[in-house]
Each structure stands twice: as structure tokens, then as C-alpha cells.
Backbone as numpy.savetxt, mean C-alpha at the origin, in Angstrom:
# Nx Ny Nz CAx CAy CAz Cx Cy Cz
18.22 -5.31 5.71 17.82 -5.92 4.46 17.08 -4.89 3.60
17.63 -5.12 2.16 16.43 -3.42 1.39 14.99 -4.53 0.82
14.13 -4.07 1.26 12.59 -4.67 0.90 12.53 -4.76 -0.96
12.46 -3.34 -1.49 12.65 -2.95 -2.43 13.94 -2.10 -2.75
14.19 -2.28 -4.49 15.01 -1.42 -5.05 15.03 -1.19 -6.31
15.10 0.04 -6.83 14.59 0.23 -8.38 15.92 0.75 -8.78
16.36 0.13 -10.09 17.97 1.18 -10.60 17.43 1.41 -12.31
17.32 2.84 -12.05 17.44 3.17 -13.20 15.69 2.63 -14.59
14.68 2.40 -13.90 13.64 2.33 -14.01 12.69 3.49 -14.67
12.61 2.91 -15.82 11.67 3.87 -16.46 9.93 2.82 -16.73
9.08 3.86 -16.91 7.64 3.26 -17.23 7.06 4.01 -18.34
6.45 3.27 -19.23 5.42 3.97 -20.01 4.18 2.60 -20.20
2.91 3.61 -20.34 1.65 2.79 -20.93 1.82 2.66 -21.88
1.94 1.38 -22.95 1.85 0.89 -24.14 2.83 1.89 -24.37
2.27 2.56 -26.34 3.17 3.48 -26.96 3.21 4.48 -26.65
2.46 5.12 -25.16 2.82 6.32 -25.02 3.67 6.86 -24.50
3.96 8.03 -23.99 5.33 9.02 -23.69 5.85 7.90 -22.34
6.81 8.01 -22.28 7.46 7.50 -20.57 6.65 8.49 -19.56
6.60 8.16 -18.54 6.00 9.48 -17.03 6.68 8.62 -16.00
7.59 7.81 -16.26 8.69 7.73 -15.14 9.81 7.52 -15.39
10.83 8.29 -14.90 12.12 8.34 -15.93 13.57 8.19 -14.87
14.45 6.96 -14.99 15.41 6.43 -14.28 15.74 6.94 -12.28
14.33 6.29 -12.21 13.89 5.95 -10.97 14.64 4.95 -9.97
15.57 5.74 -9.15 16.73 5.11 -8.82 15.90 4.85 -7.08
15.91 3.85 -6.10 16.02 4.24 -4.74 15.75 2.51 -4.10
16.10 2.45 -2.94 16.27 1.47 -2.02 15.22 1.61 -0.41
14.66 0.37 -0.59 14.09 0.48 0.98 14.31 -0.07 1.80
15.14 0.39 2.94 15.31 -0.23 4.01 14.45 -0.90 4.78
14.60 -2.26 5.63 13.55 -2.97 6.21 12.80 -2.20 6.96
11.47 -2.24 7.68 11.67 -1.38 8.51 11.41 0.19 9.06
11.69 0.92 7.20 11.76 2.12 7.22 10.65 2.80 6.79
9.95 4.11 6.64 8.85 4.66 6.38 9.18 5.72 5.83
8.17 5.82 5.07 8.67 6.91 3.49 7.27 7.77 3.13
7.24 8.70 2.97 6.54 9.28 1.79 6.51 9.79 0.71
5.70 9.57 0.42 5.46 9.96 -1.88 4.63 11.11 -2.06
5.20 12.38 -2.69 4.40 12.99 -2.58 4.47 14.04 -4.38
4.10 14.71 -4.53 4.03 15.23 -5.53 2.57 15.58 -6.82
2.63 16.16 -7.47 1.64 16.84 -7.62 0.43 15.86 -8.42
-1.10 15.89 -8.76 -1.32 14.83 -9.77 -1.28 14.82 -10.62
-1.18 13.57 -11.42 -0.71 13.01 -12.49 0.66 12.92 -12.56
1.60 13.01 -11.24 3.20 12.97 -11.25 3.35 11.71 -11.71
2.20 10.41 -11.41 3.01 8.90 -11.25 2.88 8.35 -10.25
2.59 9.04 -9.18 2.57 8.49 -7.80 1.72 6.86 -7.47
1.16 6.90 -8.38 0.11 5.21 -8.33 0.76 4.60 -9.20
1.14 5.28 -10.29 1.96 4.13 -11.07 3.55 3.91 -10.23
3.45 4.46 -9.79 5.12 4.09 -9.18 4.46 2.93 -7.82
3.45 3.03 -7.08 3.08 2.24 -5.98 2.52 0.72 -6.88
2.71 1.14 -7.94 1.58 -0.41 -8.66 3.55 -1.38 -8.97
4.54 -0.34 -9.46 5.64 -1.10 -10.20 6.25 -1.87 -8.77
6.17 -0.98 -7.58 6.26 -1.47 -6.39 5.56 -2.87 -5.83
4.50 -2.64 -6.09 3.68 -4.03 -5.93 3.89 -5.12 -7.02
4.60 -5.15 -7.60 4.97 -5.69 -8.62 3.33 -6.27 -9.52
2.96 -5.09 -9.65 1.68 -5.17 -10.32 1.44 -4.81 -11.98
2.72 -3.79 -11.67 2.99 -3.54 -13.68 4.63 -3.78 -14.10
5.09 -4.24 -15.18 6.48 -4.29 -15.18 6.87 -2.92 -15.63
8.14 -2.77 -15.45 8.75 -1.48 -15.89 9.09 -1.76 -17.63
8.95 -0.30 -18.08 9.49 -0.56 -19.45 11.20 -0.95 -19.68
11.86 -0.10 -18.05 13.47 -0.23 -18.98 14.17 -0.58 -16.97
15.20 -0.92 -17.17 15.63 -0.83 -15.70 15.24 -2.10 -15.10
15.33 -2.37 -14.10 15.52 -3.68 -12.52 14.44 -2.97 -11.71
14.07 -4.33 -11.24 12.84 -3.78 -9.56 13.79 -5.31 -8.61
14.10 -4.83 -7.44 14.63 -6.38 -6.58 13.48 -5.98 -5.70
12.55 -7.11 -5.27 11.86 -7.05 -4.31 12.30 -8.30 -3.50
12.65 -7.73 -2.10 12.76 -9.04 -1.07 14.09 -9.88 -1.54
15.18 -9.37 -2.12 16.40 -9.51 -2.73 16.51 -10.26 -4.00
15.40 -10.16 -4.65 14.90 -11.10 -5.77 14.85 -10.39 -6.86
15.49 -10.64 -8.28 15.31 -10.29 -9.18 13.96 -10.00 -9.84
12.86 -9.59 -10.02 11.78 -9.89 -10.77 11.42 -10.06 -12.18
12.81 -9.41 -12.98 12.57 -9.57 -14.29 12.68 -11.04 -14.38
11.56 -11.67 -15.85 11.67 -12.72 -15.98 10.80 -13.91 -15.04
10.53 -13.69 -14.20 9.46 -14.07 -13.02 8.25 -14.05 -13.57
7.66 -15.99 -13.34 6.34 -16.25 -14.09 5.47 -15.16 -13.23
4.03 -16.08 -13.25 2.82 -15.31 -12.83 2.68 -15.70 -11.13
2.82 -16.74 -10.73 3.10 -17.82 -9.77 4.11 -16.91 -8.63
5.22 -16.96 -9.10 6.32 -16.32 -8.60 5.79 -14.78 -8.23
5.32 -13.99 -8.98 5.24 -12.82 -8.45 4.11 -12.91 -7.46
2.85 -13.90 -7.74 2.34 -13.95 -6.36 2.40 -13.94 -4.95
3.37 -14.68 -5.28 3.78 -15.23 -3.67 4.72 -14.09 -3.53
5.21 -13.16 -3.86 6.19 -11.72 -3.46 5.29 -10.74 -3.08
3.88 -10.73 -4.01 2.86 -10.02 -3.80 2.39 -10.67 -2.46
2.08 -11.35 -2.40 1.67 -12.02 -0.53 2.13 -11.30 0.71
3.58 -10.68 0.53 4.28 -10.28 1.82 3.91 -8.46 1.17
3.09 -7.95 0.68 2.93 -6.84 0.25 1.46 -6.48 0.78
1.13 -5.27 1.54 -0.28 -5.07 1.45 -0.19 -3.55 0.88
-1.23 -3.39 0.17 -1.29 -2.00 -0.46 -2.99 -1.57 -0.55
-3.27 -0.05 -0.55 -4.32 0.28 -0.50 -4.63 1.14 -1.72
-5.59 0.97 -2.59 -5.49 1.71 -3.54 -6.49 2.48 -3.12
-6.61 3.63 -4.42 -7.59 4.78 -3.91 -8.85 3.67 -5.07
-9.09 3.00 -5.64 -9.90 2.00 -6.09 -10.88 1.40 -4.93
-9.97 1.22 -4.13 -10.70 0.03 -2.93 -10.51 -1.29 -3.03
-11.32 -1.55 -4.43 -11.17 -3.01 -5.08 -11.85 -3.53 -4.21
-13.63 -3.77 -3.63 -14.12 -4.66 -2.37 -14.15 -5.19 -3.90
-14.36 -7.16 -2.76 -15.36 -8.27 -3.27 -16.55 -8.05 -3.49
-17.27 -7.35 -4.59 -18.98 -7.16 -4.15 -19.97 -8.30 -3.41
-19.55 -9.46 -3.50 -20.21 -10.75 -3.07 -19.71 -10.76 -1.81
-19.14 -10.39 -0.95 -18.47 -10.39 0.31 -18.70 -9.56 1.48
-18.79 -9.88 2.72 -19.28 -8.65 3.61 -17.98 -8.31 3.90
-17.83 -7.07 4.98 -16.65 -6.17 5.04 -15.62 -6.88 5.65
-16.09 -8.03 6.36 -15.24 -8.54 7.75 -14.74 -9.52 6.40
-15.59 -10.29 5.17 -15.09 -11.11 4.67 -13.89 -10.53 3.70
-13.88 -9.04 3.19 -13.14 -8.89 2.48 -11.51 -8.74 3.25
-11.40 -8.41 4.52 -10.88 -8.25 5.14 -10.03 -9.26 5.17
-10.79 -10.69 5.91 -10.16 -11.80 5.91 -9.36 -12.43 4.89
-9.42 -12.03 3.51 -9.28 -12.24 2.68 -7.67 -12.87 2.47
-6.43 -11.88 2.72 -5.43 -12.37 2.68 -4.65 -13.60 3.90
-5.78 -13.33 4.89 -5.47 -14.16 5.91 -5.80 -15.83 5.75
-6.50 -15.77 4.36 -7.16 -17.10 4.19 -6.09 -17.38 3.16
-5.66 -16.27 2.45 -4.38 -16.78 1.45 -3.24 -17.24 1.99
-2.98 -17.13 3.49 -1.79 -17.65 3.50 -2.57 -19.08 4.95
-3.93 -19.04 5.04 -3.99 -20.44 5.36 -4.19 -20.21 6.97
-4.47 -19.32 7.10 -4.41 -19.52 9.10 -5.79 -19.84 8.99
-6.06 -20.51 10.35 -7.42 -21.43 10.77 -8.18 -20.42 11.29
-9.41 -20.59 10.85 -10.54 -19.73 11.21 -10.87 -18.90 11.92
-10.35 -19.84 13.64 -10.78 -19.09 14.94 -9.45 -17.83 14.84
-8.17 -18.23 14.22 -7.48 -17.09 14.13 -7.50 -15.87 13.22
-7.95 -16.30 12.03 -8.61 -15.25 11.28 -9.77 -14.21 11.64
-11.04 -14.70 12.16 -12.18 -14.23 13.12 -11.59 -12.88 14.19
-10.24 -13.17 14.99 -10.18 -12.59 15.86 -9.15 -11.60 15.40
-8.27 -11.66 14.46 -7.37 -10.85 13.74 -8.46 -10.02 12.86
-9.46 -10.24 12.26 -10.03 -9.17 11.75 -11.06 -8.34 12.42
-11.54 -8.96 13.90 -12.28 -8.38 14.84 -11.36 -7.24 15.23
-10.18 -7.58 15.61 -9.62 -6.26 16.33 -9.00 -5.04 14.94
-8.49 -5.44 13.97 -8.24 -4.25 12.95 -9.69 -3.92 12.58
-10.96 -4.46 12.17 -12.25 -3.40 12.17 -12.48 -2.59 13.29
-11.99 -3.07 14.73 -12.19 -1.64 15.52 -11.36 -0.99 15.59
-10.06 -1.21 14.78 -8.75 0.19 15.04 -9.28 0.89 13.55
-10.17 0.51 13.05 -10.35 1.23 11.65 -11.89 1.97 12.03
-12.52 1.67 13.56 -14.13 1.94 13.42 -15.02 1.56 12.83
-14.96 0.21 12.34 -16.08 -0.24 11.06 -16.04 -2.00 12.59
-16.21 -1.92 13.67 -16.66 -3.18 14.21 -18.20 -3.25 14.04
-19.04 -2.13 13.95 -20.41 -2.36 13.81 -21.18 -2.53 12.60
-19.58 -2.98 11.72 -20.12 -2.57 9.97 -19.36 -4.21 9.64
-19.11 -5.40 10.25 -18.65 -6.29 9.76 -19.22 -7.18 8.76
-20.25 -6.95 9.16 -21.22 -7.76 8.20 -22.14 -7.29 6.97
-21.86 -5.95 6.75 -22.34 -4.99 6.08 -22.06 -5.37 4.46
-22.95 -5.06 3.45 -22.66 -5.58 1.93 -21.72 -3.98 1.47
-19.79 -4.26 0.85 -20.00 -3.24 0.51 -20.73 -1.99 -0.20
-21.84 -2.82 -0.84 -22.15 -1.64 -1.78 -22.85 -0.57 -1.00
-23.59 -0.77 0.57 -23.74 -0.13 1.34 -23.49 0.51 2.41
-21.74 0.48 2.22 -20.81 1.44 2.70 -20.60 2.80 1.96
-20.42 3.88 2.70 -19.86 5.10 2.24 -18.52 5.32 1.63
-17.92 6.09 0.67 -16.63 5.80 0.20 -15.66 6.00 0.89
-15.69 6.38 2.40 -14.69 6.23 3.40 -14.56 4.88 4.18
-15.91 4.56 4.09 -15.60 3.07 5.31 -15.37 2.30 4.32
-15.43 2.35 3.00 -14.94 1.63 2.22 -13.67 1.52 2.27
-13.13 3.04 2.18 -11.77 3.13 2.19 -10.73 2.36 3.47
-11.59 2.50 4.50 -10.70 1.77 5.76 -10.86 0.56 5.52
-12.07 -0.11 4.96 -12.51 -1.69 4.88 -10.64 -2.04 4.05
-10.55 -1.40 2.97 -9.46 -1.48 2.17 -8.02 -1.45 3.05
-8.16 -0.06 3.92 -7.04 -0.41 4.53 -6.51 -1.49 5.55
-8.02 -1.74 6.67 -8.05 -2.69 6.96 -7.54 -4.24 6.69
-7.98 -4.27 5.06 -7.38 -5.74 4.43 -5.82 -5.30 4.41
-5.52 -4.43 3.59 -3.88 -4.50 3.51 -2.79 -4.36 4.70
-3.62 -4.24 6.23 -2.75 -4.16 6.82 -2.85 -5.94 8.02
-4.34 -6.41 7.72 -4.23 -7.36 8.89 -3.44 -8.40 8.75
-2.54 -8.70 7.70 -1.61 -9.81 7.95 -0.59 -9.44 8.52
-0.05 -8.37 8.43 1.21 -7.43 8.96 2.43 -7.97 8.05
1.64 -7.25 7.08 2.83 -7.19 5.31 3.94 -6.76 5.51
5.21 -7.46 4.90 6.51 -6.85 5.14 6.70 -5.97 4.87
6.01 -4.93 3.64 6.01 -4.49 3.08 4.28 -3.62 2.98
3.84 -2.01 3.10 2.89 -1.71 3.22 2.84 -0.23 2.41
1.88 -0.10 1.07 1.86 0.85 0.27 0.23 1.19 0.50
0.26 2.34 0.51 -1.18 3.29 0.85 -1.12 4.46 0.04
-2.36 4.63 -1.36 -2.41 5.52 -1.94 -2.90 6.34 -1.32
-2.92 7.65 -1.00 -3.92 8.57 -0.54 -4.79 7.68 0.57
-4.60 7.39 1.59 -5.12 6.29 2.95 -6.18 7.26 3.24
-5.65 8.57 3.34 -6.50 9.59 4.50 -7.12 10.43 3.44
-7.12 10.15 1.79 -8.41 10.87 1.24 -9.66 11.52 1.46
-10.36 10.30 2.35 -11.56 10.04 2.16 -12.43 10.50 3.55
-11.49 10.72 4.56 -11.62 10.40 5.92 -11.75 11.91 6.32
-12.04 11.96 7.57 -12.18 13.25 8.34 -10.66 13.27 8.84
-10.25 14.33 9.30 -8.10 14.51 10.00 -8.49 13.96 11.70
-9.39 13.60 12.08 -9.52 12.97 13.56 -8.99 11.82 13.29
-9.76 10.85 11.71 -9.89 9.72 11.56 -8.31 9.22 10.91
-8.30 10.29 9.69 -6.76 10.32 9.31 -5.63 10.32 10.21
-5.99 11.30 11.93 -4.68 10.99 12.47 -4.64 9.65 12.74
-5.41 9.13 13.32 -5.52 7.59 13.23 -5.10 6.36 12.81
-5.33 6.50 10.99 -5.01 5.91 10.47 -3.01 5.90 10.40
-3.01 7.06 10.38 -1.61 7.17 10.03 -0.90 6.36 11.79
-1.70 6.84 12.83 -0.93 6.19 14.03 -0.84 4.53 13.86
-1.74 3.79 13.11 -1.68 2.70 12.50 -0.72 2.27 11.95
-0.70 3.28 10.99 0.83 2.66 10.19 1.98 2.93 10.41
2.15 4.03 11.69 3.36 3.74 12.37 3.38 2.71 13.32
2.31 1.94 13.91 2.67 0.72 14.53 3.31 0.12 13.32
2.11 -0.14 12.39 2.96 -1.27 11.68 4.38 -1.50 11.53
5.10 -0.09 11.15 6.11 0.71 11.05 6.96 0.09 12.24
6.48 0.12 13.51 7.46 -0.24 14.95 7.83 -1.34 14.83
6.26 -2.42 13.90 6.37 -3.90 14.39 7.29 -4.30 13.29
7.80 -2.97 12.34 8.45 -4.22 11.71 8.70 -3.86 10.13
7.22 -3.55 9.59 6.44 -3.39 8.72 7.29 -2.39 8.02
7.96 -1.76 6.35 8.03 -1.21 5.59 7.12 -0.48 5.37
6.79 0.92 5.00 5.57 1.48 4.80 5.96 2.31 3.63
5.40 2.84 2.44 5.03 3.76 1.72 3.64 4.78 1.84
3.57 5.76 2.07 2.31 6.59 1.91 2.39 7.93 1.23
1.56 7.78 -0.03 1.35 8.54 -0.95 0.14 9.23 -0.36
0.60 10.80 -0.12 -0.04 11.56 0.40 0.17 12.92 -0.06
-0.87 13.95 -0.05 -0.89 15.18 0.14 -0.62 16.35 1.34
-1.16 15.37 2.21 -1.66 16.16 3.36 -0.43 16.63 4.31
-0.12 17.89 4.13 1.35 18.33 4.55 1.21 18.23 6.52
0.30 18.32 6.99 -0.57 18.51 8.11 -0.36 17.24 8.78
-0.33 15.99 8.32 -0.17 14.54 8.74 1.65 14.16 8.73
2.15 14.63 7.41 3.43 14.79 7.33 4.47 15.39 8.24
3.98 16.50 8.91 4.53 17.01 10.07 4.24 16.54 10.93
3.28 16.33 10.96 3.28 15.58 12.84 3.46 13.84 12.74
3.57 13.51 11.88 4.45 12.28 12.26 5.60 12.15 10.66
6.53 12.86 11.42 7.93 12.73 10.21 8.62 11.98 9.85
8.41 11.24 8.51 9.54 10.32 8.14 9.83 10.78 6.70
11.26 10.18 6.58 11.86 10.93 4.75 10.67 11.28 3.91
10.94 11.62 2.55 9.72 12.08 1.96 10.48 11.89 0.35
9.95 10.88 -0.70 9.95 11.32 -1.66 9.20 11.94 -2.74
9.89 12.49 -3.67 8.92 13.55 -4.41 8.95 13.87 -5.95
7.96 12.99 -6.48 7.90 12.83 -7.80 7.76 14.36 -8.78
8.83 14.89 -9.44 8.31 15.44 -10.26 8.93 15.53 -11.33
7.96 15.60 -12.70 8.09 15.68 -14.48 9.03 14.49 -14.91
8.52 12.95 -13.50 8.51 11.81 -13.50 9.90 11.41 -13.36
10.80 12.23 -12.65 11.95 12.02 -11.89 11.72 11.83 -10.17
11.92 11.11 -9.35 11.82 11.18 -8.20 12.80 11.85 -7.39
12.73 12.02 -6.33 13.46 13.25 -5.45 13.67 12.42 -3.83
14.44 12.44 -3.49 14.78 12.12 -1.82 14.68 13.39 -1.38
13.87 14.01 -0.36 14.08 15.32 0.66 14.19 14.28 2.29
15.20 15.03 2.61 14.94 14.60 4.18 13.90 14.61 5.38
């Protein structure tokens, strides 16, 4: 089944220039990808048109074999539901402790308490933040922030899983880590995108690679 597929997809902010230009590609269920290219290529704006978070100016997005053009506000929610993504933002709840922001999508789709509790107990210790559950973000560091984030986008086990820069923030002990994460997800099932730099993580765990540049994208093997 392809998760996503873009034909011929261009983007621009308001009236300014396009910076993504007939953005053709398909994702297999299943499959794991990287985005890579230099900054300011697009690389977040291409993970946001993915999340069906911005529309495209010209071109089709099928997410989950679904047309999206034309799709109320309602509708793209619930497509956004089977999606977890990590921005380099974070986006915490400031009113929320870490374990609560966490829980967060698990309460959107309704599972009962005692199962939520124990699904976010075990992803805060594959992320190292079990002694930080109750912690206010604003008194996290911008890394445990950053896992708190990844943490949320991965504990429902999204059909679909986009990570800006995941291993930014982190030490490469913690980064290999993370990335061994999202190749579980990857085993169980899970679609992955990861927009990355780090050529070092890329080699030692290899999957295709695309590569944005002067807002054309690129397939390398």
C-alpha cells in the first residue's frame, strides 16, 4: 500500500517565490527514507505538506489512498491521527508535565487510562526521560525536550512517522538510539521519514535517501 504520494507538487508561502518545485514520489508501507539536503532546501516544509499540515500551491498529495485536495478541517484530522511527526519546534503543552504531553495522542484516539499510563511509562525509558515524567516542560533542557517530542510522536505507533532533525539536539550515544527506535518502529510496521544531516547515523543504519536541492527532490539509493 503507498502511505503517501505527491505528483507533480509545487509550494510557495503566500506571494512569494515557489522553494518546491514538481515534487514527484511515493511511499511504500513500511518503508524508511531519508531527507536530506542543505538549509533552507525545504526540508520542513516538505515534512509539514506531508503531514498534511500546509496545502500545496499546485499538484496532488494522496495520503493513506485518499485524495486530500478539497478535504474539510475534520477530515484532515483524522489522516493527521495515523501520522506522528517531530518537529525541531517541539511544540510541549506548557500546562502539562512530560508524561502528560506524551499521553497526549493516546487520549486522542481514546484508550483507557491504565493503558495509556503504561504505554508512556515504557517509551519515557526508551527515550531516558523515566525520571523526568512529571517534570514542567519549561524545566527541561532543549534535548529532553526534544525526546519528550519524540516520545509523543512515536507512542501510538503512527502509520506513518516524520522526524525533523530527531538527533539535533542529542549527544551520537543518544542519537544512535533514537534512530534504533525508529527502526523498530520501521520493523513493526511503521513508515518513517528522517530529515537529517548526520552522514554518520546514515551509514550505519541504511535506508534510500532523498535529497532536496534548489527545491527539486532527488531519489539516491
Amino acid at each position: 500500500m503507498t502511505v503517501v504520494s505527491f505528483d507533480k507538487v509545487g509550494m510557495r508561502y503566500g506571494l512569494g517565490p515557489e522553494i518546491l518545485h514538481d515534487v514527484d514520489f511515493a511511499l511504500a508501507g513500511g518503508s524508511f527514507h531519508y531527507l536530506t539536503g542543505p538549509s533552507g532546501a525545504g526540508k520542513t516544509s516538505l515534512l509539514r505538506l506531508m503531514f498534511l499540515a500546509q496545502r500545496p500551491s499546485r499538484g496532488s498529495i494522496r495520503a493513506f489512498g485518499e485524495n486530500v485536495a478539497g478535504k474539510d478541517r475534520k477530515a484532515l484530522q483524522a489522516l493527521r491521527r495515523r501520522i506522528g511527526i517531530v518537529f525541531q519546534e517541539f511544540r510541549m503543552v506548557d500546562h502539562l508535565s512530560a508524561a502528560e504531553n506524551v499521553a497526549l495522542p493516546l487520549r486522542l484516539r481514546g484508550l483507557a487510562e491504565r493503558s495509556i499510563r503504561e504505554h508512556v511509562k515504557e517509551i519515557m525509558a526508551w527515550v531516558g526521560l523515566q525520571h523526568h515524567m512529571a517534570a514542567d516542560p519549561a524545566t527541561l533542557s532543549g534535548g529532553q525536550q526534544q525526546r519528550v517530542a519524540i516520545a509523543r510522536a512515536v507512542v501510538s505507533n503512527p502509520d506513518l512517522l516524520l522526524a525533523d532533525e530527531p538527533t539535533g539536539n542529542v549527544d551520537d550515544a543518544l542519537g544512535e538510539r533514537l534512530l534504533h527506535l525508529f527502526e523498530q518502529m520501521h520493523k513493526n510496521g511503521s513508515t518513517v521519514v528522517v530529515a537529517t544531516h548526520n552522514r554518520r547515523l546514515i551509514e550505519k543504519y541504511p535506508h534510500p535517501v532523498f535529497r532536496l536541492r534548489d527545491g527539486f527532490l532527488e531519489q539516491q539509493a
